[in-house]
C-alpha positions in Angstrom: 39.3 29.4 -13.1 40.9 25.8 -13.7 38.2 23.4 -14.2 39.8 21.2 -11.8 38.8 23.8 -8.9 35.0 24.4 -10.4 34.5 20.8 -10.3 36.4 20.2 -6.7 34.0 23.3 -5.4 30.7 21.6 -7.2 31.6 18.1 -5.2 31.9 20.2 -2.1 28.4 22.0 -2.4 26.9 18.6 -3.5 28.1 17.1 -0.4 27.1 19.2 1.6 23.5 19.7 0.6 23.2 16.0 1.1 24.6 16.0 4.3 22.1 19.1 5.4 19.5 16.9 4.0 20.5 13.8 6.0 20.6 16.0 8.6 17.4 17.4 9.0 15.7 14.5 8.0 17.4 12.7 10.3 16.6 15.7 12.7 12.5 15.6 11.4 12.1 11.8 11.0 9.2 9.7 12.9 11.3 7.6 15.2 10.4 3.7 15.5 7.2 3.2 17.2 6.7 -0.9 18.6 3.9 -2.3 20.9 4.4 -3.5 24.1 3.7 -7.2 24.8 2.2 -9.0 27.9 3.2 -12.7 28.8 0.0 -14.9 29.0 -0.3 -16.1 32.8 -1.8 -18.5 35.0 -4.2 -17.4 37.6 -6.9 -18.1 39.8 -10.2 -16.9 37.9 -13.6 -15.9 40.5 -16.7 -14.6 38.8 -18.7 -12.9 41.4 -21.8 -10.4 42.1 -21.2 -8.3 44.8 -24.6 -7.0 46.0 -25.7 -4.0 48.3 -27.9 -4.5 51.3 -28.2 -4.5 55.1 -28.6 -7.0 58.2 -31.9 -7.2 59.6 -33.3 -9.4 62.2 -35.1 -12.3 60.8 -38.0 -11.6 62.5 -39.7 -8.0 64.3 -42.6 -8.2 66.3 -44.5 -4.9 66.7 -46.1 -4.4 70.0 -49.7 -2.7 70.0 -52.3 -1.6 72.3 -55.8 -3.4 72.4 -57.1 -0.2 73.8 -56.7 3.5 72.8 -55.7 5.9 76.0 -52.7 8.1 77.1 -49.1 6.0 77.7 -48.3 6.8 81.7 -45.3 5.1 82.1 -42.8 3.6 79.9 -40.5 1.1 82.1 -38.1 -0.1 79.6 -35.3 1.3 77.4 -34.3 0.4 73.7 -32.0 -2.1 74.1 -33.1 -3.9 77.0 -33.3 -7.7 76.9 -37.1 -9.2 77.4 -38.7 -12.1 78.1 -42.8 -12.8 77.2 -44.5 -11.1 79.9 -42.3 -8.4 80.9 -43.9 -5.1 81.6 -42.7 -2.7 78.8 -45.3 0.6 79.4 -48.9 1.5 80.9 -51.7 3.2 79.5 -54.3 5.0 80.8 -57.9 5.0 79.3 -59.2 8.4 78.7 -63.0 7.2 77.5 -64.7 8.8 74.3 -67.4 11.0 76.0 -70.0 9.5 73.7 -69.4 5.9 74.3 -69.1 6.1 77.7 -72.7 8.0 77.7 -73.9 4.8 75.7 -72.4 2.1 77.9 -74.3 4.1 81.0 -77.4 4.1 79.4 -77.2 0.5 78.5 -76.9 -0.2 82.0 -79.9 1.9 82.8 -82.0 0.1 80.4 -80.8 -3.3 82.1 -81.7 -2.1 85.4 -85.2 -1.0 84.2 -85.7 -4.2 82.1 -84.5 -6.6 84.9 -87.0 -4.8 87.5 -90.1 -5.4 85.4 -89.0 -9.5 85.0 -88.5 -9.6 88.7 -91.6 -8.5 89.5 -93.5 -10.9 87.3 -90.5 -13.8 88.3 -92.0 -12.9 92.1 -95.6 -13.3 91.5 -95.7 -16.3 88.9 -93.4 -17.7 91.6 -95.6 -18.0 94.1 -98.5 -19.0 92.2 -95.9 -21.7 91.1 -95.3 -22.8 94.5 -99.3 -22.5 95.0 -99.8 -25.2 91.7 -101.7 -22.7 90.4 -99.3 -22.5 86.8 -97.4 -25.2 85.6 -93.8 -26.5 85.2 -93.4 -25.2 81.8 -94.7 -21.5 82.0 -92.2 -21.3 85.4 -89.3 -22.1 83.8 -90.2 -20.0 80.9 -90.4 -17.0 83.4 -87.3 -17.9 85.1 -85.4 -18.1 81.7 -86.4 -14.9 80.9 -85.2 -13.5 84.6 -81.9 -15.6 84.5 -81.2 -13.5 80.8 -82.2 -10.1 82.2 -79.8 -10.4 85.2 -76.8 -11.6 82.6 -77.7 -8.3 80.1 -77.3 -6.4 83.1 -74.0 -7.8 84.3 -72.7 -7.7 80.8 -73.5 -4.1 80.6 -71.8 -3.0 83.9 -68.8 -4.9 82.8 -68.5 -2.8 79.5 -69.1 0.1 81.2 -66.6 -0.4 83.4 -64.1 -1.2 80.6 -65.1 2.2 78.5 -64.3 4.0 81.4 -61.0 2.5 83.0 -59.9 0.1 80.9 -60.8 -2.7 83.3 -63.7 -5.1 84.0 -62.4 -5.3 87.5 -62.7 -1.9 88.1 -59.1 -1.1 88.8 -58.7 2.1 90.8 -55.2 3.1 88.7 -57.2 3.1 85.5 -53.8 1.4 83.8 -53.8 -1.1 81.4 -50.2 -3.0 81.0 -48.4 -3.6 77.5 -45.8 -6.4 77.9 -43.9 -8.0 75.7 -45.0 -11.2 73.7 -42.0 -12.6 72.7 -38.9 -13.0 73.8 -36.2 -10.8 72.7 -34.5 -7.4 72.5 -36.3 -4.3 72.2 -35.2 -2.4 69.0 -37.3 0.6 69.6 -39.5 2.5 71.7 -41.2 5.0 69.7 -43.4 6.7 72.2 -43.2 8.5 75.3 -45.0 9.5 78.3 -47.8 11.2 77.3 -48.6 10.8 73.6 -51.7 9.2 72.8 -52.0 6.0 71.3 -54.9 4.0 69.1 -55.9 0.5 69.7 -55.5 -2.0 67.2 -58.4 -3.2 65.2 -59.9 -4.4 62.0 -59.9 -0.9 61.1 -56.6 0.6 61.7 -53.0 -0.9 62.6 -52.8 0.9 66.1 -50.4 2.6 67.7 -46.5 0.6 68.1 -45.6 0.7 71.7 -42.1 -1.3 70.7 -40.9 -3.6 68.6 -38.8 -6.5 69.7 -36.7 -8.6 67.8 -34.2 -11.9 68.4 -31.0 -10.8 67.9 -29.7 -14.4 67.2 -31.3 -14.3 64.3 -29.9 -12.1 61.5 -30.8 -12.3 57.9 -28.9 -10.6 54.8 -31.2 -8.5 52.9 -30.1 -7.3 49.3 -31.3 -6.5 45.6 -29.7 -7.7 42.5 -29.9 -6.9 38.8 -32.3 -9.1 36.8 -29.4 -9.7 34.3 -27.5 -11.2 37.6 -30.7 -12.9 38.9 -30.5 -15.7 36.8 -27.4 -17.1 37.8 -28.4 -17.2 41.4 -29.8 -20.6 43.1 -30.6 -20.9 46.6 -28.2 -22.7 49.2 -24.9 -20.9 47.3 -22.2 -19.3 49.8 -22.6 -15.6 50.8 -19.6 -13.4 51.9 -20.5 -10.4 54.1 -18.9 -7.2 54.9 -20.0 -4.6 56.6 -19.2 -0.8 56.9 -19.7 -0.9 60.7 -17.5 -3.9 61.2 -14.9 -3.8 58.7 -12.1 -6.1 60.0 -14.5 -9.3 60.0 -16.2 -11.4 57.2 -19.8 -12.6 57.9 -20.7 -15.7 56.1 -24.4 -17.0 54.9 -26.4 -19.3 52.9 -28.8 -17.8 50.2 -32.2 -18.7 51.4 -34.7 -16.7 49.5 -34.7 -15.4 45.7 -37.7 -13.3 45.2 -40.1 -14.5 42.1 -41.1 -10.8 41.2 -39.0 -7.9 41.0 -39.5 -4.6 41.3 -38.4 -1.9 39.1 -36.1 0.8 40.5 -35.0 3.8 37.7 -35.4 1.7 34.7 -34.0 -1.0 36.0 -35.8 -4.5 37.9 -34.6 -5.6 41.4 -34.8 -8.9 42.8 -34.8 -9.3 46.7 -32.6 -11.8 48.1 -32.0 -13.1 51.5 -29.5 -15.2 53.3 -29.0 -16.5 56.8 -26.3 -14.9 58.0 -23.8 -16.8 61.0 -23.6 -14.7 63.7 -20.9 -15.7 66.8 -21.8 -14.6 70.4 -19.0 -12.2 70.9 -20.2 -10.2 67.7 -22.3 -7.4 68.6 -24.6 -7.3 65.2 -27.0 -4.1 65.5 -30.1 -4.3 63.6 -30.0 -2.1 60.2 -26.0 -2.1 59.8 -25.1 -1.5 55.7 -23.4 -4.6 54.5 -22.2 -6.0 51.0 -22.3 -9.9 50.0 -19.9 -11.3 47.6 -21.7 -14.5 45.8 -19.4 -16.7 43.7 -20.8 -17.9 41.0 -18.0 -19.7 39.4 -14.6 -19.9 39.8 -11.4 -21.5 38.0 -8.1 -22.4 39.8 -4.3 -22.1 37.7 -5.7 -21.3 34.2 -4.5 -19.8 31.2 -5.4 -16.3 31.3 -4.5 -12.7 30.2 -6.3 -9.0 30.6 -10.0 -8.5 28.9 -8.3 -5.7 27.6 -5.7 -7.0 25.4 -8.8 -8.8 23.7 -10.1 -7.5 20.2 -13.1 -8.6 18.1 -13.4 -9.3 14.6 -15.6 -6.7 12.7 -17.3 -9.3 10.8 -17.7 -12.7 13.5 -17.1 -10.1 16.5 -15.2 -13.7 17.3 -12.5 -12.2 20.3 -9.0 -12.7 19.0 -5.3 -11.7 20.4 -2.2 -10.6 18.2 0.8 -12.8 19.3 4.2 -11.7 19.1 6.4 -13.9 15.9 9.0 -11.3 16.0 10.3 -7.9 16.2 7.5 -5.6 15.9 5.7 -8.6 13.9 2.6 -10.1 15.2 0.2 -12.8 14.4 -3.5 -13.0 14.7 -5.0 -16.0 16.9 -8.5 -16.2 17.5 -9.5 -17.6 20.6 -12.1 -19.8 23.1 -12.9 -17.9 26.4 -13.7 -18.7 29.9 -14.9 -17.4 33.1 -13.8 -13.9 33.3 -14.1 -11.8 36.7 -14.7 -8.7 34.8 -10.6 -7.9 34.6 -9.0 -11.3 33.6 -10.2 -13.6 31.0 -9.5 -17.6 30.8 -8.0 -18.5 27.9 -9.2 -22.4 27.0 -7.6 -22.5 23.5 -5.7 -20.5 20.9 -2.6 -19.0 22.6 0.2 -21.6 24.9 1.3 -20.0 28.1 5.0 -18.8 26.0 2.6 -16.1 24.1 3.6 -12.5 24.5 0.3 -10.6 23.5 0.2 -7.4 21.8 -1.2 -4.4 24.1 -2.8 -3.0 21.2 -3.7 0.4 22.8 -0.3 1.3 24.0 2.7 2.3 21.9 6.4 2.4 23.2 8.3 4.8 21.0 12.0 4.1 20.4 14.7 6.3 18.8 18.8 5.7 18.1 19.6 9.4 19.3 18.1 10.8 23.2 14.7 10.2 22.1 11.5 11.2 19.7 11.6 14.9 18.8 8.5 17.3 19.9 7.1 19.9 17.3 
């Protein structure tokens, strides 16, 4: 074979082998992988707690019997609009068998007792009238006769009360629970027929109804002790609630409590705020509501996305990698702001031109129709 042709086939096999090589490392290669940027912006910056609660009335007065009976009629419903002194129910006395044996007895005795001083008031009276005893044993006599007529009344009048509820004696053996304030009644948890306790030193009682003024509606919440501290009474409260979601409620904080209270490992504090209330609103009693609290807020600043921050290992100082170039960045540690939990405010170490690296997102890029799959 001419060695012209041996060296013209050699050049052809070389050639080709390095074009099969280009090839499939061409085909195989890693294609060019750059980061996506962000431009810093300006924004408005609020820093707010949003805490859960519920709208309550200011104030609820719980109605209670002073006597323990049967309720017999209940005249109002939940609901209804009172004024002090309106008749809300009745009750009628049903007497403990024991006490009302006691009261009669008492009486009894006072009968007997006030006999035996009438007779002797009678005969020292007319030796009295006679001169025959003086001034000062009379009147001693007469003291004693005045008393046992009073311990007799007394008696019949708590004798009269064991057994209707009364001192007068009333034949409908009722006694009235109205209202004592002026209000709207929230609830009415008896009926006709259940028995209720009287309120004493010993036990609450029975509640016949509570009332409360509707007027007057508080924000009731808990928040975070690591929240607490930022708080201060008199700052602005934005309400929303479930049950009225097209309107916005506003309020003053008015209470921050001094103790909290610790709810699955973590401590509550409960707040309160006075919450504006407009006639045409119809507020009920117990609705679930949220309030927004600002607690500081930036307008037009410097800013960019908490997550395009990184820390350094060794300060934990935040910092941002700033574009110089293609696929070239630049560290640039920087000064923070208020941050609403998604944007940060930048006050130095980056101008408003910065493109920021997004550190946790790659955009691949390839000269042919894309990066290859395995």
């Amino acid at each position: 074979m001419n060695k012209y042709v041996k060296y013209g086939l050699l050049g052809v096999a070389v050639i080709g082998i390095l074009a099969a090589v280009v090839y499939f490392l061409k085909k195989n290669s890693t294609p060019l992988k750059t980061y996506e940027t962000e431009q810093v912006e300006k924004r408005d910056i609020i820093n707010k707690v949003v805490v859960t609660g519920k709208v309550i009335p200011e104030d609820e007065i719980e109605i209670k019997p002073q006597i323990s009976g049967i309720i017999e009629n209940v005249y109002l419903e939940e609901g209804s609009k009172v004024k002090a002194g309106d008749l809300i129910a009745t009750i009628k006395v049903v007497p403990n068998e024991q006490t009302l044996n006691q009261a009669k007895g008492r009486v009894n005795n006072a009968n007997i007792a006030l006999g035996n001083t009438k007779i002797e008031y009678d005969r020292n009276k007319t030796l009295f009238d006679k001169g025959v005893i003086s001034s000062q044993d009379y009147n001693t006599l007469k003291l004693r006769y005045d008393q046992a007529v009073q311990e007799l009344q007394n008696a019949q009048a708590d004798y009269q009360i064991i057994r209707v509820g009364s001192a007068g004696g009333s034949s409908s053996a009722n006694t009235n629970i109205r209202a004592t304030v002026t209000g709207t009644l929230l609830e009415i948890p008896v009926e006709v027929g259940d028995q209720v306790i009287q309120s004493n030193n010993f036990n609450d009682g029975t509640t016949i109804a509570t009332i409360a003024d509707m007027s007057k509606m508080i924000f009731e919440g808990e928040v975070d002790e690591a929240e607490v501290g930022k708080l201060k009474v008199g700052m602005p409260l934005e309400i929303s609630m479930g049950a009225l979601q097209d309107e916005k409620f506003y309020a003053k904080l008015k209470f921050i409590a001094p103790k909290g209270v610790e709810e699955e490992g973590a401590v509550q504090f409960k707040i309160e705020g006075d919450l504006v209330v407009s006639d045409s609103t119809n507020v009920r009693a117990g609705y679930s509501a949220n309030a927004a609290i600002v607690l500081e807020e930036k307008k037009d600043v410097l800013s960019i996305k908490e997550a395009l921050l990184q820390f350094d290992k060794e300060t934990n100082k935040p910092y941002v990698e700033v574009e110089t170039g293609e696929n070239e960045f630049e560290k640039k540690e920087l000064v923070l702001g208020v941050s609403d939990g998604i944007d940060v405010e930048i006050v130095s170490g980056v101008d408003e031109n910065a493109k920021i690296k997004i550190w946790n997102k790659l955009e691949a890029k390839s000269e042919d129709n894309g990066p290859n799959e395995d």
